[in-house]
Gaussian input, Z-matrix of N, CA and C with variables (Angstrom, degrees):
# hf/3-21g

backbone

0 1
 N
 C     1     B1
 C     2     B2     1     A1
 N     3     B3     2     A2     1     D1
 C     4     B4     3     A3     2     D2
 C     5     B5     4     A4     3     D3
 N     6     B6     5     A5     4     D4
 C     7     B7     6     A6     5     D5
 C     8     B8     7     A7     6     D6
 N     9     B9     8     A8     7     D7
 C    10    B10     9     A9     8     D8
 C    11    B11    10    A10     9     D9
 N    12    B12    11    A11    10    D10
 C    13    B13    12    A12    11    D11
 C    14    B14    13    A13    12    D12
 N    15    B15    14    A14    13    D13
 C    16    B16    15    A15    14    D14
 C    17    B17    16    A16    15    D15
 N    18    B18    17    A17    16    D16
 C    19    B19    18    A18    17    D17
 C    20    B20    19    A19    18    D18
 N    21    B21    20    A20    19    D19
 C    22    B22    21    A21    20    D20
 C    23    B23    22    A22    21    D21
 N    24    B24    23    A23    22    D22
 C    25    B25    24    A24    23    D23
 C    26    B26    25    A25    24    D24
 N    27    B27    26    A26    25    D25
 C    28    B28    27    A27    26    D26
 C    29    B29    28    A28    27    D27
 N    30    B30    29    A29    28    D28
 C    31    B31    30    A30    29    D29
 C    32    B32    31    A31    30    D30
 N    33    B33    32    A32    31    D31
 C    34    B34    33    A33    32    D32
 C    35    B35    34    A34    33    D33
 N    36    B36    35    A35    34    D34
 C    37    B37    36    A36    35    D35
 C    38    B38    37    A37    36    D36
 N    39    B39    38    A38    37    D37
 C    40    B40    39    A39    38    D38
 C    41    B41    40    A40    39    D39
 N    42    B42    41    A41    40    D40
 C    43    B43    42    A42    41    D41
 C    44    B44    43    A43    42    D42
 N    45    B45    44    A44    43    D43
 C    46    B46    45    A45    44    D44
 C    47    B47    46    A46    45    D45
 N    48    B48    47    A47    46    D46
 C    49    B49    48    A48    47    D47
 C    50    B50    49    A49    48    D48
 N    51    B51    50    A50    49    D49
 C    52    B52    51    A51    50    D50
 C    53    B53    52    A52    51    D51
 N    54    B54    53    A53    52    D52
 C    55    B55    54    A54    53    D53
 C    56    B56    55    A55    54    D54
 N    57    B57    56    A56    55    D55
 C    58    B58    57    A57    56    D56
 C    59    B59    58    A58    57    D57
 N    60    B60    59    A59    58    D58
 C    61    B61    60    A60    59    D59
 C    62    B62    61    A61    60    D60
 N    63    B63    62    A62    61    D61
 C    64    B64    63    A63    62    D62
 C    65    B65    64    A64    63    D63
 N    66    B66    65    A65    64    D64
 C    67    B67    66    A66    65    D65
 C    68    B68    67    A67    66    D66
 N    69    B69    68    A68    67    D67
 C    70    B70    69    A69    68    D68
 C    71    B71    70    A70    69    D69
 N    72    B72    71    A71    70    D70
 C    73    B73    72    A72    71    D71
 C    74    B74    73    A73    72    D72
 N    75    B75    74    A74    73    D73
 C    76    B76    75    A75    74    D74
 C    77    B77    76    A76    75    D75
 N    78    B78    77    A77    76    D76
 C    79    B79    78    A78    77    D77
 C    80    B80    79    A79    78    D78
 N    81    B81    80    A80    79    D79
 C    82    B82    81    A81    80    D80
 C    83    B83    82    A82    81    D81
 N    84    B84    83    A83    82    D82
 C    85    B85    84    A84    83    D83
 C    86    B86    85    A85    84    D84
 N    87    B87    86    A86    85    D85
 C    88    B88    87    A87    86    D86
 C    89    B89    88    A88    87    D87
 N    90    B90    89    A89    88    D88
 C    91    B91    90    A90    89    D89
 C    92    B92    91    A91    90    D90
 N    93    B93    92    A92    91    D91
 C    94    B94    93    A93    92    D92
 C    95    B95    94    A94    93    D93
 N    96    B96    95    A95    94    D94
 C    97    B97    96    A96    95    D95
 C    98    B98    97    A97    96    D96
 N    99    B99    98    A98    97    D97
 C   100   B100    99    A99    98    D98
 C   101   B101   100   A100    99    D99
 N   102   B102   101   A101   100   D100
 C   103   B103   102   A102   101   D101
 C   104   B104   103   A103   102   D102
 N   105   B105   104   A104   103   D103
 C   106   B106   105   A105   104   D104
 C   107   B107   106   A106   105   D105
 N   108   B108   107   A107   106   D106
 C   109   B109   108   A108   107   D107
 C   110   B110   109   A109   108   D108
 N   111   B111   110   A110   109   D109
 C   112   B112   111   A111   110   D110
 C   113   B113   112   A112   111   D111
 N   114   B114   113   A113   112   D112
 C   115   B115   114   A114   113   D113
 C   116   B116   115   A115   114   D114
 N   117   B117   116   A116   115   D115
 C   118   B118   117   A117   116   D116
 C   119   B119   118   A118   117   D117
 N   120   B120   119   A119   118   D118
 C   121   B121   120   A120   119   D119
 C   122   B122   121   A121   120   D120
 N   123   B123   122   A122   121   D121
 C   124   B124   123   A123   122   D122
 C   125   B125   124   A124   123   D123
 N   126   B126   125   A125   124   D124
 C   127   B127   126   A126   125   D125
 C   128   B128   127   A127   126   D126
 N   129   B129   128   A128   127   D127
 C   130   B130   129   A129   128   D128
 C   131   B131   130   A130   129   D129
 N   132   B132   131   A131   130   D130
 C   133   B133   132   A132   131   D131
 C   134   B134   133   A133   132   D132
 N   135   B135   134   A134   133   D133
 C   136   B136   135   A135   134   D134
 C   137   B137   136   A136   135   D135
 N   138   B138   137   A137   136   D136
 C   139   B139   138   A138   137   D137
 C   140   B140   139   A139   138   D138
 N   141   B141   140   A140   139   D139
 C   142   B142   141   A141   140   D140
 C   143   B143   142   A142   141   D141
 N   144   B144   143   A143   142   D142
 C   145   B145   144   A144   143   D143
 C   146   B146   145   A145   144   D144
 N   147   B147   146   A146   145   D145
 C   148   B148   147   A147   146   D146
 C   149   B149   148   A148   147   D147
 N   150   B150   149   A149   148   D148
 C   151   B151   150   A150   149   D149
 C   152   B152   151   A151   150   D150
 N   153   B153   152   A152   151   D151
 C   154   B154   153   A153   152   D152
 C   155   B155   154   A154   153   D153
 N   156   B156   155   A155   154   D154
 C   157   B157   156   A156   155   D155
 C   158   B158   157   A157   156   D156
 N   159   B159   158   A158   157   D157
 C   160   B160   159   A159   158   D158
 C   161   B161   160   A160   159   D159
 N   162   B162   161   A161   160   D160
 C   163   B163   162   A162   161   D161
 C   164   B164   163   A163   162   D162
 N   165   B165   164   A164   163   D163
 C   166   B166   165   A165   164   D164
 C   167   B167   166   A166   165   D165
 N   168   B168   167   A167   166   D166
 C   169   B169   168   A168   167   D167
 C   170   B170   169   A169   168   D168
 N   171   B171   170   A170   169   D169
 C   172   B172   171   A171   170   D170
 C   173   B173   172   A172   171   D171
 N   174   B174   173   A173   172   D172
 C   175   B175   174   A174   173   D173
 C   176   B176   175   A175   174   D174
 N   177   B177   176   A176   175   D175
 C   178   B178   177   A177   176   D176
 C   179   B179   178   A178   177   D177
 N   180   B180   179   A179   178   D178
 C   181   B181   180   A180   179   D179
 C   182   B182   181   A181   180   D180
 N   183   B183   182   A182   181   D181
 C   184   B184   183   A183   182   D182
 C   185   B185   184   A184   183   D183
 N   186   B186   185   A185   184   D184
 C   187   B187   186   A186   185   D185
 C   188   B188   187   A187   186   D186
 N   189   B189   188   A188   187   D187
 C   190   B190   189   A189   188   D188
 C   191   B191   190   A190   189   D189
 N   192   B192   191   A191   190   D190
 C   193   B193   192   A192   191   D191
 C   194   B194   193   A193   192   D192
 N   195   B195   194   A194   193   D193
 C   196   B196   195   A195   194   D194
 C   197   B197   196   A196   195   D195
 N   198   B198   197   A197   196   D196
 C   199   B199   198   A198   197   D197
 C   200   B200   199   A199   198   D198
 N   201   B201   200   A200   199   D199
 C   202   B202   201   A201   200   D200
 C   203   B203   202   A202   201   D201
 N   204   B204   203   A203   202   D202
 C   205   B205   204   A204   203   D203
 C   206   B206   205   A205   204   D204
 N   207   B207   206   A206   205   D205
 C   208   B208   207   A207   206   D206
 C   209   B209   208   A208   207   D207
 N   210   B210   209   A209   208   D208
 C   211   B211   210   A210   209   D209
 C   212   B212   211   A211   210   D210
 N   213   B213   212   A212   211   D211
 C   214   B214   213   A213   212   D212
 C   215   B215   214   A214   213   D213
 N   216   B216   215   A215   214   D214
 C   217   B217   216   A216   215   D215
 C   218   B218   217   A217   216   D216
 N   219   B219   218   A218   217   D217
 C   220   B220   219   A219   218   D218
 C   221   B221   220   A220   219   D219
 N   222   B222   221   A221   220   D220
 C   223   B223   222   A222   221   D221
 C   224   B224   223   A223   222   D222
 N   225   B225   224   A224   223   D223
 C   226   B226   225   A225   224   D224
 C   227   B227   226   A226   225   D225
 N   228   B228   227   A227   226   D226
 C   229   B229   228   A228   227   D227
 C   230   B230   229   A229   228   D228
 N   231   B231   230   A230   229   D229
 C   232   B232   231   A231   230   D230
 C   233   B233   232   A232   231   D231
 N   234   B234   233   A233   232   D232
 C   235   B235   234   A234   233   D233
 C   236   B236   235   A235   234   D234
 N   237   B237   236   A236   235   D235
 C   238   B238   237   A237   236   D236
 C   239   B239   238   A238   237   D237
 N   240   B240   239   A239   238   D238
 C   241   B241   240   A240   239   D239
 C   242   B242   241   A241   240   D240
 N   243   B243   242   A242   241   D241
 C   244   B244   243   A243   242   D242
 C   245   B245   244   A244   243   D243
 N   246   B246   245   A245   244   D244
 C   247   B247   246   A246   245   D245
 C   248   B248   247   A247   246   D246
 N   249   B249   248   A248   247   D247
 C   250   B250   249   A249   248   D248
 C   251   B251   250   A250   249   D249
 N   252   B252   251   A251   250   D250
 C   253   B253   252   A252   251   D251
 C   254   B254   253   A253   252   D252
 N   255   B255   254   A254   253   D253
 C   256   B256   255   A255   254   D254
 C   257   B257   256   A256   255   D255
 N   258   B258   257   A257   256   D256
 C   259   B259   258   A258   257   D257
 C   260   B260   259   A259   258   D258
 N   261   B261   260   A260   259   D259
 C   262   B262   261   A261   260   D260
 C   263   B263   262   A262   261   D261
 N   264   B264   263   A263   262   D262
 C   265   B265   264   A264   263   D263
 C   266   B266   265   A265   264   D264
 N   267   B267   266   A266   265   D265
 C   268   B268   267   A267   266   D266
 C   269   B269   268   A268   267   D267
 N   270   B270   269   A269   268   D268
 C   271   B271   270   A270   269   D269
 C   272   B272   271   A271   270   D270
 N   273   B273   272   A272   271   D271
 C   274   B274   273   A273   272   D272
 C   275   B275   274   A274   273   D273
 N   276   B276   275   A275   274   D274
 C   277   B277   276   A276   275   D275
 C   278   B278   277   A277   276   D276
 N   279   B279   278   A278   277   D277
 C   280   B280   279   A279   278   D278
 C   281   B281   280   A280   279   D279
 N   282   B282   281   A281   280   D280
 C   283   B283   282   A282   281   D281
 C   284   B284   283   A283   282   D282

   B1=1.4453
   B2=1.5221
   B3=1.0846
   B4=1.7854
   B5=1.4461
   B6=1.0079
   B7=1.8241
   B8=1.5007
   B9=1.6479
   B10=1.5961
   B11=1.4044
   B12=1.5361
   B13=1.5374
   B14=1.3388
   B15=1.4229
   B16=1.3231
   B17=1.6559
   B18=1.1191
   B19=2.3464
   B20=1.3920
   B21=1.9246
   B22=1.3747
   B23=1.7581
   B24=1.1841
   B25=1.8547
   B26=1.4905
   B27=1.5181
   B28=1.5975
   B29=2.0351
   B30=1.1269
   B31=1.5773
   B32=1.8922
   B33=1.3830
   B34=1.7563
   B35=1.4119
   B36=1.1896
   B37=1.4303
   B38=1.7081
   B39=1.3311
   B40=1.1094
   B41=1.7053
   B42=1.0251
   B43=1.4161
   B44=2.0315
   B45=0.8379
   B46=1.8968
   B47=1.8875
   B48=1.0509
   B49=0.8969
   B50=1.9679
   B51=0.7320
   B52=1.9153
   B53=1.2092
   B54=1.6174
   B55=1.2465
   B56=2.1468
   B57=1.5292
   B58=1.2146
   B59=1.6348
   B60=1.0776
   B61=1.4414
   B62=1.8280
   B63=1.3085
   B64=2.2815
   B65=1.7697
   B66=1.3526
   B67=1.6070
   B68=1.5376
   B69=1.5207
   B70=1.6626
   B71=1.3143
   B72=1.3892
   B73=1.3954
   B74=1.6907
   B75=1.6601
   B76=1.1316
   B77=1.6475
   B78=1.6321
   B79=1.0138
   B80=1.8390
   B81=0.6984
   B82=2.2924
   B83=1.3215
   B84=1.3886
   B85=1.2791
   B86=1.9683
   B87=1.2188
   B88=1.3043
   B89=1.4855
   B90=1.3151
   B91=1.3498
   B92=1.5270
   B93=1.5656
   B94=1.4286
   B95=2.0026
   B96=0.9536
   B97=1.9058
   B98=1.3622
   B99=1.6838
   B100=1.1241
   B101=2.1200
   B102=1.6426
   B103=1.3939
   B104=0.8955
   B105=1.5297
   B106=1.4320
   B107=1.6251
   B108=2.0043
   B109=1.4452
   B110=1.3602
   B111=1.0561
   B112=1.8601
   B113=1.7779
   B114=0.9218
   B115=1.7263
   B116=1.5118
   B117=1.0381
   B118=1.5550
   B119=1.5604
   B120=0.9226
   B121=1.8115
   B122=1.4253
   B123=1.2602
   B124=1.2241
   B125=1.4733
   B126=1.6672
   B127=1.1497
   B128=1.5314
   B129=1.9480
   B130=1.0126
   B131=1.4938
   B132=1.7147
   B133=1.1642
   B134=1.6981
   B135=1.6875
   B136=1.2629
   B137=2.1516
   B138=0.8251
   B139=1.7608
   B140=1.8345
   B141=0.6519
   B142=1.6651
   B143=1.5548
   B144=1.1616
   B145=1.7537
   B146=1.8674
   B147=0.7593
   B148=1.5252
   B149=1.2285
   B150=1.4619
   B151=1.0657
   B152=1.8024
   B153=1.3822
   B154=1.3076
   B155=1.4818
   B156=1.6137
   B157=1.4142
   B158=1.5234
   B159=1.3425
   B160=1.7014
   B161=1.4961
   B162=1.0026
   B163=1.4685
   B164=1.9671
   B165=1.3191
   B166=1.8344
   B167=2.0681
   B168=1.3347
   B169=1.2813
   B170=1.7006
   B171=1.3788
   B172=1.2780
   B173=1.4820
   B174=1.0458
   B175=1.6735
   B176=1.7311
   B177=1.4501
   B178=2.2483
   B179=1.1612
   B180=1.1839
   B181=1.2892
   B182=1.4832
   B183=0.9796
   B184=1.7458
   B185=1.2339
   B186=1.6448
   B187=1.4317
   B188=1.7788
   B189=1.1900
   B190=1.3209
   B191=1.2764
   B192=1.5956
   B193=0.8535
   B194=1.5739
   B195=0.8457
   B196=1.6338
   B197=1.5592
   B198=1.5892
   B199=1.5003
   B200=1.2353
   B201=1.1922
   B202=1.3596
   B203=1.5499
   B204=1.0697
   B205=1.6995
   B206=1.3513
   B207=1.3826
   B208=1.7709
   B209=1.2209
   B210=1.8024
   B211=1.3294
   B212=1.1509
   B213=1.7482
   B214=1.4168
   B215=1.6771
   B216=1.7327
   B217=1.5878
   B218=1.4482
   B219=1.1544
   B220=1.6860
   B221=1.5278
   B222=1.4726
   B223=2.0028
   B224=1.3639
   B225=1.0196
   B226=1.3262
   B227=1.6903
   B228=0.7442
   B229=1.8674
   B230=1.5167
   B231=1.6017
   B232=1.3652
   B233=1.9107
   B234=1.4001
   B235=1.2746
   B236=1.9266
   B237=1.1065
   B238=1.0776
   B239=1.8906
   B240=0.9178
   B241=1.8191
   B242=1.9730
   B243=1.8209
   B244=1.6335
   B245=1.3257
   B246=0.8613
   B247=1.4600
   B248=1.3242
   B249=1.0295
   B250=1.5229
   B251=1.5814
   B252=1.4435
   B253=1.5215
   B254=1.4238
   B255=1.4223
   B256=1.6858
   B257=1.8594
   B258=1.4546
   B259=1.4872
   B260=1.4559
   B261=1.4834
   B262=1.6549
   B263=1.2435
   B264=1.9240
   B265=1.6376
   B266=1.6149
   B267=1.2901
   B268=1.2854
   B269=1.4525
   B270=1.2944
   B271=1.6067
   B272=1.8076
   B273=0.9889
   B274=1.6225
   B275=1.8347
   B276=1.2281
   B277=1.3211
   B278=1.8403
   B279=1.4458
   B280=1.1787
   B281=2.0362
   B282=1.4535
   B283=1.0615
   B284=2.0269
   A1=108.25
   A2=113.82
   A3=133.63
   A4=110.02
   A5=106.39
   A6=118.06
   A7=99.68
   A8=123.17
   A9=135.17
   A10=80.82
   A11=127.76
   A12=112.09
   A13=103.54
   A14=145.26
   A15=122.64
   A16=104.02
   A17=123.75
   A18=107.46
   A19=94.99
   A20=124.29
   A21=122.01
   A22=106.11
   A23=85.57
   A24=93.77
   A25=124.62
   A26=85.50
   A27=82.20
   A28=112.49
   A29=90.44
   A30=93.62
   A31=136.55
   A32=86.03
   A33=110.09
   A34=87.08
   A35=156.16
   A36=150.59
   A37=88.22
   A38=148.93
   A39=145.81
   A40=109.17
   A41=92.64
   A42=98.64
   A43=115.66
   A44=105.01
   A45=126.17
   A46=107.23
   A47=129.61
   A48=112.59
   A49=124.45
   A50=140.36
   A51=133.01
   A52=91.43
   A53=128.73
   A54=145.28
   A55=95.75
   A56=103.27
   A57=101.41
   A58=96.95
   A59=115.23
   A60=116.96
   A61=109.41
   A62=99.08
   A63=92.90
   A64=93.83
   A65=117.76
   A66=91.96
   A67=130.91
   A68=103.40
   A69=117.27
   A70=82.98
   A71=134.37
   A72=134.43
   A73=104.26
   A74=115.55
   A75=92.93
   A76=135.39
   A77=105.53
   A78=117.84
   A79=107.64
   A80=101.23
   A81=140.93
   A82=84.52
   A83=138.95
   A84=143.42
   A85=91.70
   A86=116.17
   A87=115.42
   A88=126.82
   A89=117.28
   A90=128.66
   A91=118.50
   A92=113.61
   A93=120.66
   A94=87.93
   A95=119.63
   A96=125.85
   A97=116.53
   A98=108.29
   A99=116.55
   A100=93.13
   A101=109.82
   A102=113.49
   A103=132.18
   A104=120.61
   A105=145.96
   A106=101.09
   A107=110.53
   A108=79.78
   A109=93.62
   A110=133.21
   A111=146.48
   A112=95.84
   A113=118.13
   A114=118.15
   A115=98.60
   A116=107.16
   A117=146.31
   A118=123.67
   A119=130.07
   A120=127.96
   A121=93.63
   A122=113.18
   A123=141.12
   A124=129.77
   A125=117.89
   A126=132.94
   A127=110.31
   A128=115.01
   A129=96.16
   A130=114.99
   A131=148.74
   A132=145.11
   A133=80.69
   A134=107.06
   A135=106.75
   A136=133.22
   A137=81.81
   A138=84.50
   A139=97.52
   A140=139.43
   A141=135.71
   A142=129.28
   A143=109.67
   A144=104.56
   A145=99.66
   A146=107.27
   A147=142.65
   A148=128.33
   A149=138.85
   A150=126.09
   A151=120.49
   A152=135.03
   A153=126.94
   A154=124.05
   A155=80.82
   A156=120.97
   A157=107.66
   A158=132.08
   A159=140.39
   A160=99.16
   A161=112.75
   A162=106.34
   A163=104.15
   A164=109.84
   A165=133.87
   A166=82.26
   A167=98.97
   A168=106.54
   A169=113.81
   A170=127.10
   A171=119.77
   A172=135.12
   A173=131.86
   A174=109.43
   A175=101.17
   A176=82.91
   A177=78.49
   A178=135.97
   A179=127.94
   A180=125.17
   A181=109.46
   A182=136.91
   A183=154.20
   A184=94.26
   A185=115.03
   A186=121.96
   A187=106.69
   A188=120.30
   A189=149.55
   A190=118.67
   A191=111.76
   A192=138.32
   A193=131.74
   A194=132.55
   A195=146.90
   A196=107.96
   A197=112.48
   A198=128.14
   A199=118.90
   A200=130.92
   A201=116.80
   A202=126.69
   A203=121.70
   A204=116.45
   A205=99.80
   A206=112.02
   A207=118.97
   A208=100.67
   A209=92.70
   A210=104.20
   A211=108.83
   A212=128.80
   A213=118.62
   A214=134.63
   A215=103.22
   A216=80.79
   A217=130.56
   A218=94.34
   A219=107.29
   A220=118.37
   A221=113.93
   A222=111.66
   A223=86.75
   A224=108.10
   A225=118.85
   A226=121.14
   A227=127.83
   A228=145.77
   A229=78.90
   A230=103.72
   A231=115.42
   A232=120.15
   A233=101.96
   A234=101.36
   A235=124.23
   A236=132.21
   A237=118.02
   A238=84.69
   A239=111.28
   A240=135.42
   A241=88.68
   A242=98.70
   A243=103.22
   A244=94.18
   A245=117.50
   A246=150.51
   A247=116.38
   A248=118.18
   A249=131.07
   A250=82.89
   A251=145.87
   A252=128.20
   A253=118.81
   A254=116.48
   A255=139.32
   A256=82.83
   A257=119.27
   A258=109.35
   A259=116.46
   A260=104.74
   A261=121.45
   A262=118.86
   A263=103.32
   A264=120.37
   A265=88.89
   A266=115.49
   A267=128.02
   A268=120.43
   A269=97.43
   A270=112.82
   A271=107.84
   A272=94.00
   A273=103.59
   A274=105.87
   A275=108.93
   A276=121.27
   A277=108.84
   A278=129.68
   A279=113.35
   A280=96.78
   A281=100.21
   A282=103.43
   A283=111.26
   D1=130.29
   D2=172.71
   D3=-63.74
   D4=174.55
   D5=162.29
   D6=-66.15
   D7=-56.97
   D8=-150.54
   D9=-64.19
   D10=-73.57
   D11=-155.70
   D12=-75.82
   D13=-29.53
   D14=-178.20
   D15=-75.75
   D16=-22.37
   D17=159.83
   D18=-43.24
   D19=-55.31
   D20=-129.53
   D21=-86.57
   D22=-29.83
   D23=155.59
   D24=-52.80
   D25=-40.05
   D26=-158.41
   D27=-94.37
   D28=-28.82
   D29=149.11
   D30=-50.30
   D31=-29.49
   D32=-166.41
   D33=-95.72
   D34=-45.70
   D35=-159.19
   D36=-94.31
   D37=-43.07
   D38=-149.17
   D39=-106.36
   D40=-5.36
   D41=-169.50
   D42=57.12
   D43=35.64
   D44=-175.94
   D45=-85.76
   D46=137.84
   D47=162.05
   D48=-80.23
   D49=-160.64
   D50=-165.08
   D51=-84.42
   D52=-45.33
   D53=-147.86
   D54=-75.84
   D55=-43.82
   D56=-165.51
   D57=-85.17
   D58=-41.73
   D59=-166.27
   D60=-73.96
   D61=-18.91
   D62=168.88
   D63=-75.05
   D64=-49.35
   D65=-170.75
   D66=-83.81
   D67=22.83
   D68=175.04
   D69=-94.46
   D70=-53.40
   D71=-159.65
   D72=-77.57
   D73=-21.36
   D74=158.69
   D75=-101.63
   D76=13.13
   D77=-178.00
   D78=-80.37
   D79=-36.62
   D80=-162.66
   D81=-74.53
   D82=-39.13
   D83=-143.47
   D84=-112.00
   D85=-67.74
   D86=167.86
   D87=-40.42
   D88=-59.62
   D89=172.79
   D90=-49.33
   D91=-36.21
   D92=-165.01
   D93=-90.36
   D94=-16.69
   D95=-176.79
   D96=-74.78
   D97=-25.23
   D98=-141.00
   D99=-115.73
   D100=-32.68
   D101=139.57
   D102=-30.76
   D103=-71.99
   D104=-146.61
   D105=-84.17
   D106=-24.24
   D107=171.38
   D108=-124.24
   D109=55.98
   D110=128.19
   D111=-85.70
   D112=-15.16
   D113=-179.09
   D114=47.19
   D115=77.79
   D116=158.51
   D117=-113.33
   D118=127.10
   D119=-177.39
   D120=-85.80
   D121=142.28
   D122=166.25
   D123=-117.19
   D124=90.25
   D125=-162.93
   D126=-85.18
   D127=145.01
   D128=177.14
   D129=-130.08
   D130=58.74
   D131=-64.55
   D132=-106.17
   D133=155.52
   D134=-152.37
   D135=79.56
   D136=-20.85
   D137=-167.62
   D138=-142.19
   D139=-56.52
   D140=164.79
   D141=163.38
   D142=-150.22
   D143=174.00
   D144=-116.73
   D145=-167.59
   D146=160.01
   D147=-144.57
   D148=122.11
   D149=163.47
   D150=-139.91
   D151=179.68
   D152=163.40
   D153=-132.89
   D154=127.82
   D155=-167.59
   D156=-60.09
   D157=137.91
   D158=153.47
   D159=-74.79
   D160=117.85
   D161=165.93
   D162=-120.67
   D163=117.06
   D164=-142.54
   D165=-72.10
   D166=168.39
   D167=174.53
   D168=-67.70
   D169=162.02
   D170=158.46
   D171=-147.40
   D172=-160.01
   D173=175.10
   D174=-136.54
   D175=110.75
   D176=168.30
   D177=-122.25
   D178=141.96
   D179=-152.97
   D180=-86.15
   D181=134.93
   D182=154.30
   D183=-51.12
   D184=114.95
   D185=-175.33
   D186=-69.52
   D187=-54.24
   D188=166.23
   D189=-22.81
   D190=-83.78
   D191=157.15
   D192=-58.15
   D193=-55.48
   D194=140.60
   D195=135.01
   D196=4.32
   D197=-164.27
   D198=-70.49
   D199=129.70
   D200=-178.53
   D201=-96.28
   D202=148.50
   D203=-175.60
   D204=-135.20
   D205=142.13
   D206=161.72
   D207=-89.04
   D208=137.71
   D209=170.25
   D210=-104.76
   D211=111.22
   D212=164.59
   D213=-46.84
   D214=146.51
   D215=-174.56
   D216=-60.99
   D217=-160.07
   D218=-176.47
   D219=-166.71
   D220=162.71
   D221=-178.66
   D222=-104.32
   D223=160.57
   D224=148.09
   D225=-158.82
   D226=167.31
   D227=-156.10
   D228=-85.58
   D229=131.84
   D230=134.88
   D231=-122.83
   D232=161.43
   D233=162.87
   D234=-112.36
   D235=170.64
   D236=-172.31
   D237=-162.89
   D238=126.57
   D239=-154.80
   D240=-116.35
   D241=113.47
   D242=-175.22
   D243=-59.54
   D244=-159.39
   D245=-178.54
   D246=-82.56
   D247=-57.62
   D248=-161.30
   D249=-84.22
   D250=-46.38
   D251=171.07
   D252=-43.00
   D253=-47.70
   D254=-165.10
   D255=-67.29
   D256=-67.38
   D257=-164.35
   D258=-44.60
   D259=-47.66
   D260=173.80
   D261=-30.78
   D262=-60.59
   D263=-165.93
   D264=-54.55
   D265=-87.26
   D266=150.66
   D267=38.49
   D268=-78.04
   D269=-174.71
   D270=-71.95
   D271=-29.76
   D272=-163.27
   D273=-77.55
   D274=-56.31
   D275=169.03
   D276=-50.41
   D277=-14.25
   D278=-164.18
   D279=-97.38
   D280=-3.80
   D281=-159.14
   D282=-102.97

């Protein structure tokens, strides 16, 4: 699913027109940006969290070459899928 059809869903379940339902999705989209770089987790109960990860400096070797370089750290996005999503997937895949 796209951005275009997940607005067009979400207009159609909300009764929204396209126009109202892109700037909930871009409101939803801002707000959750604006967490993530206060590096705050942002939970969504039913469906999961979000949060961002420190990932520490390290040293890797050039397979090739055999040279080593540090890699400085970095954040990065994780996801973490509640429970009640995982049971869902779960159920669906058995079927």
């Amino acid at each position: 699913m796209n951005s275009k059809e997940f607005v067009g869903e979400l207009s159609r379940r909300l009764g929204y027109t396209n126009k109202d339902a892109t700037q909930l999705v871009a409101s939803v989209v801002a707000i959750l940006s604006s967490e993530l770089q206060e590096r705050k987790a942002a939970s969504f109960p039913g469906f999961g969290t979000f949060e961002v990860k420190k990932k520490m400096e390290r040293i890797a070797v050039n397979p090739v070459t055999g040279q080593r370089m540090l890699v400085p750290p970095k954040l990065s996005l994780g996801f973490r899928p509640s429970q009640t999503l995982k049971d869902k997937l779960k159920k669906e895949s058995i079927r």
